[in-house]
Each structure stands twice: as C-alpha cells, then as structure tokens.
C-alpha positions as CSV (number, residue, x, y, z in Angstrom):
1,X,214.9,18.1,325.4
2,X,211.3,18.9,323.8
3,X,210.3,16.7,320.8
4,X,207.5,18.0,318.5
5,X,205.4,14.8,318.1
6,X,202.1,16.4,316.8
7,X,200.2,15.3,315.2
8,X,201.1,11.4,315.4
9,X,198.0,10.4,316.3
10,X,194.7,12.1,315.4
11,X,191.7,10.1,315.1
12,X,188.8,11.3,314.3
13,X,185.5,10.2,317.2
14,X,185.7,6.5,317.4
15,X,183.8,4.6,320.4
16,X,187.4,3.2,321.7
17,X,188.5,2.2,325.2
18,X,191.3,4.0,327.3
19,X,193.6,0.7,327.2
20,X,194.1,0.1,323.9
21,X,194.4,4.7,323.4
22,X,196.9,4.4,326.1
23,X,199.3,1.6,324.6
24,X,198.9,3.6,320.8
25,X,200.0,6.9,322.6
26,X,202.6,5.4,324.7
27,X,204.4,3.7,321.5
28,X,204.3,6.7,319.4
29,X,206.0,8.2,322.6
30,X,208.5,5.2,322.7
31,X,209.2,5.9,318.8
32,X,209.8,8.9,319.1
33,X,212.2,9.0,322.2
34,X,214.1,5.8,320.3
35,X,214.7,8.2,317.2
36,X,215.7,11.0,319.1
37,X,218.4,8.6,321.0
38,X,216.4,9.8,324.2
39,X,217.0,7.3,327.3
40,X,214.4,8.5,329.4
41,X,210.8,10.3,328.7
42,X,210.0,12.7,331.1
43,X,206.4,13.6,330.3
44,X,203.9,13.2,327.5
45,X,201.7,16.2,326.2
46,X,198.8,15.8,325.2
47,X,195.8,17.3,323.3
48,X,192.6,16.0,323.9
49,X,189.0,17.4,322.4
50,X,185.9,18.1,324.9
51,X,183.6,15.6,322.6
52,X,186.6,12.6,322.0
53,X,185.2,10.8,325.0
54,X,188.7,10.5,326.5
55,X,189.1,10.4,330.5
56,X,192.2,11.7,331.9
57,X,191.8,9.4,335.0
58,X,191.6,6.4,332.7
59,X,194.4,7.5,330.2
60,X,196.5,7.8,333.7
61,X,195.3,4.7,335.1
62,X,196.4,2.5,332.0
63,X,199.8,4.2,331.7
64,X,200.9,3.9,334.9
65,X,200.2,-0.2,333.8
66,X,201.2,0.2,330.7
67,X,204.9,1.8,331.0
68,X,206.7,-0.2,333.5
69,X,209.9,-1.1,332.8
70,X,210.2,1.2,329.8
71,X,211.6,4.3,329.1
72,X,208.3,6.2,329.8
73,X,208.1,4.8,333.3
74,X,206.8,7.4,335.6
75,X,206.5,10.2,333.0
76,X,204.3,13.1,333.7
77,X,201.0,13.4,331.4
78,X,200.4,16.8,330.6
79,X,196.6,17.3,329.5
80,X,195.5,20.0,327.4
81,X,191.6,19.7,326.8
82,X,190.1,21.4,323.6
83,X,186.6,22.6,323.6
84,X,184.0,21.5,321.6
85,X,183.2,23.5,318.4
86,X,180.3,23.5,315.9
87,X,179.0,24.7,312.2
88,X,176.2,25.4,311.1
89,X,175.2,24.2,308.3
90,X,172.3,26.5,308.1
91,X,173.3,30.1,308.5
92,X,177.4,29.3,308.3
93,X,178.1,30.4,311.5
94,X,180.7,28.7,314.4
95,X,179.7,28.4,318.1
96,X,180.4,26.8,321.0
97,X,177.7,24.6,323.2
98,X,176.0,26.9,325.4
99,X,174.2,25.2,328.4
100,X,174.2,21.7,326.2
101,X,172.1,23.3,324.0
102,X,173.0,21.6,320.3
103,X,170.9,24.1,318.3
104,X,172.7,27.1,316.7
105,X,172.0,30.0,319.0
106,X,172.3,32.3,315.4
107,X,169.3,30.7,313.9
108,X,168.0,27.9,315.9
109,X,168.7,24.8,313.1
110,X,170.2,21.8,314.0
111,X,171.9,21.0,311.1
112,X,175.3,21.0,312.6
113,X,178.8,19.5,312.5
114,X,181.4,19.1,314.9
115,X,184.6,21.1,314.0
116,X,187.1,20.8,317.2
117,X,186.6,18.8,320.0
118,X,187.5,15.5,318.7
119,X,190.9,15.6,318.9
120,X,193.5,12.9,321.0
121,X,197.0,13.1,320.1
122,X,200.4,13.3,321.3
123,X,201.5,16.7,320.7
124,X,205.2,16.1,321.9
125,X,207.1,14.3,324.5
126,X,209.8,15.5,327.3
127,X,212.9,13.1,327.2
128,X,216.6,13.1,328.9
C-alpha cells in the first residue's frame, strides 16, 4: 500500500544535523504507518532540495541506527533531489545556477531569492 504523506515535514533552510532530521522523518513515517493500521514500512520517499544541506549518506547512515526494532526496520529510502531555483528581484525573472554563478544571467544583479531547493520532507511511505 502507498500512503500520501506530503508534505509532513517542510522546513524551510535551517543549519540542522542529519540525526536529529532522521529521527523527525522516521516518526512522521511511524505515524503515519500506525494510522493506516500498517505493520511493516517498506520504504520512505523522500524529497530533498539541492540547497537544504541534506546528505543522503548521512540520512541513510542515521536510519539504519535509528529504526531498529521498529516497524521501519530495513525500509528502502527513496531520494528524489530538487534543484535549486532562484528570483530575481531585479528584472523578475527565474533561473537556475549556472556554473555556481549566483548573479542573474538576465541582468547580472544579485538581488536574489531562493525559490526551490530548500525542501526535505517525507512525500509518502510504502507499508504492508
């Protein structure tokens, strides 16, 4: 069974660790799966933005720790990475970062904000 979970949890850029992400994500998981009257979750999908300063490695790493002996034990993480998008403020135009180059490429100002990118949340869970 497929559960629609987005969007749960969708903070905007904080400096956070992988360890305390991992536990957050894995209970919304948990919740969910309990509601549903799931006994097992078979993997976890996630959306993660180029600029959140997520690693997959990491989020991996802490849930292998963090879901022994639960209902989440050896579920499959599914990343789906979002690209970083900007605005500029200047000319009101969207682009992408070309070469790491944070300038608008329409007119050159800097004057930009971040518009996608950011993103980590649990877009829905797998359960049996």
């Amino acid at each position: 069974m497929h559960l629609a979970v987005h969007p749960c949890y969708n903070a905007p850029w904080t400096p956070m660790h992988e360890l305390p992400v991992t536990q957050g994500m894995l209970s919304i998981a948990l919740e969910h799966a309990e509601r549903a009257g799931a006994a097992k979750i078979t993997a976890i999908n996630l959306t993660i933005g180029e600029m959140s300063g997520i690693v997959d490695d990491s989020i991996q790493f802490y849930f292998d720790f963090v879901s022994k002996d639960t209902p989440a034990q050896g579920a499959l993480l599914n990343f789906e990475r979002v690209p970083a998008r900007f605005h500029c403020r200047a000319c009101d135009e969207d682009f992408s970062l070309d070469k790491g180059q944070w300038a608008c490429p329409h007119c050159g100002e800097w004057s930009v904000e971040i518009i996608a990118g950011r993103e980590f949340y649990v877009d829905s869970i797998e359960v049996e």
